[in-house]
N, C-alpha and C positions, 0 to 999 in steps of 0.2 A: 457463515463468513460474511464480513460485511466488510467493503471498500471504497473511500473518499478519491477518487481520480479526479487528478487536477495537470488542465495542461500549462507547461512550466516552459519561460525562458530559457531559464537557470533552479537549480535546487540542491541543498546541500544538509548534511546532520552532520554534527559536530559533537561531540563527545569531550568536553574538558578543553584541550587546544587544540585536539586531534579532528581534522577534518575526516569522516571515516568512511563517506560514502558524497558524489557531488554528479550530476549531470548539468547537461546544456540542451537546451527545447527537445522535451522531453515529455514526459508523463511521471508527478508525485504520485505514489500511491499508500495510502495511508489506511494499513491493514488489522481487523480486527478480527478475533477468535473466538466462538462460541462452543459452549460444551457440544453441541452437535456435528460437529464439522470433523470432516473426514481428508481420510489422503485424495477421495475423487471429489471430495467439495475443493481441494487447491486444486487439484488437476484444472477442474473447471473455471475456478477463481481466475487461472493463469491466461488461460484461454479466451474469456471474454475483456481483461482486460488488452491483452496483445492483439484483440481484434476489434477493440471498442473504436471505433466513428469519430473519435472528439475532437482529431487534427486537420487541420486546413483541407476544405476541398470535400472535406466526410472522408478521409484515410484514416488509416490505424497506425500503431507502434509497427504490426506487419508488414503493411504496404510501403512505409517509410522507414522503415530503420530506427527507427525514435527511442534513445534509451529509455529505461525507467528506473526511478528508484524507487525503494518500497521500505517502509519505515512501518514497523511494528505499534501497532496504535490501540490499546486493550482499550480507554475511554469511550471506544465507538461504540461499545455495549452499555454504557453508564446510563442508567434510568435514573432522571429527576421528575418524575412527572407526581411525587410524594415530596412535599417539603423541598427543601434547598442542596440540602448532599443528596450526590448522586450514590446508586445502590450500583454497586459493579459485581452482581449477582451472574448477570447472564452471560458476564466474560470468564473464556474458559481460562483455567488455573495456567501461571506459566510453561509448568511439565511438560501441557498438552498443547500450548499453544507454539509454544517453541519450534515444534518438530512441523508443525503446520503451517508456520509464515515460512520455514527453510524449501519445504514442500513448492509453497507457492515460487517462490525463487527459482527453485531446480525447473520445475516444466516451463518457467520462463525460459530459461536458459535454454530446454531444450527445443525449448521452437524458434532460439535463433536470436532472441533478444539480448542484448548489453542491457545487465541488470547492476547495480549501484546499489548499496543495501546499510541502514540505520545498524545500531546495535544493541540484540535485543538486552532486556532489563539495565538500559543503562539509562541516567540521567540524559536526554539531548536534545540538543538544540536543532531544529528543525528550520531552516529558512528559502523563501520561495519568491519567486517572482509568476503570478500565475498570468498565462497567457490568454486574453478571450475577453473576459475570466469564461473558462470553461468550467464548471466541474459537477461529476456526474457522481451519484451514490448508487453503488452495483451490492444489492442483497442477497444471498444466497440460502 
């Protein structure tokens, strides 16, 4: 599982007119699925993000309250390091990845966090105001 965390003024996905997920200073987190990942790689996923350092002072979403949204991101697995198209081999199938960005969400949720959430295989609009710029790539 691999995740782009960006700390955020504001941040919003957009779906057609439908605004469908939006926070205020906060935490983007921009999630990808790989055929490896498991229900304990989001357990884990959940937890380094809700206690990641990146907010003011070295505090977390934990110590602060800081919502998150988390926006289903397959591209984070695309390999161009061949030619100009990228090979999105190493992202896992929607089926599987599905049940795994909801995963990551839920043990969000149950540590406490106000989670804000993209929708997944839909066209959208993702827009951000990043703050810092902070942002940090959490591999798993």
């Amino acid at each position: 599982m691999r995740a782009v965390v960006q700390t955020v003024g504001r941040a919003s996905v957009r779906v057609g007119d439908e605004v469908v997920g939006a926070i205020d200073d906060g935490l983007l987190v921009l999630l990808g699925v790989t055929h490896t990942d498991t229900p304990e790689t989001a357990r884990t996923m959940a937890r380094k993000v809700h206690e990641l350092r990146i907010l003011d002072d070295e505090r977390s979403a934990t110590d602060t309250g800081a919502p998150v949204l988390v926006v289903s991101q397959f591209t984070l697995y695309g390999d161009a390091r061949k030619g100009r198209r990228p090979s999105w081999t190493a992202a896992a199938p929607a089926e599987v990845a599905e049940p795994l960005v909801t995963a990551v969400v839920e043990a969000l949720r149950e540590r406490g966090a106000k989670v804000e959430t993209g929708r997944f295989r839909a066209h959208m609009l993702v827009e951000s105001v990043n703050v810092g710029p902070r942002t940090i790539l959490l591999d798993l």
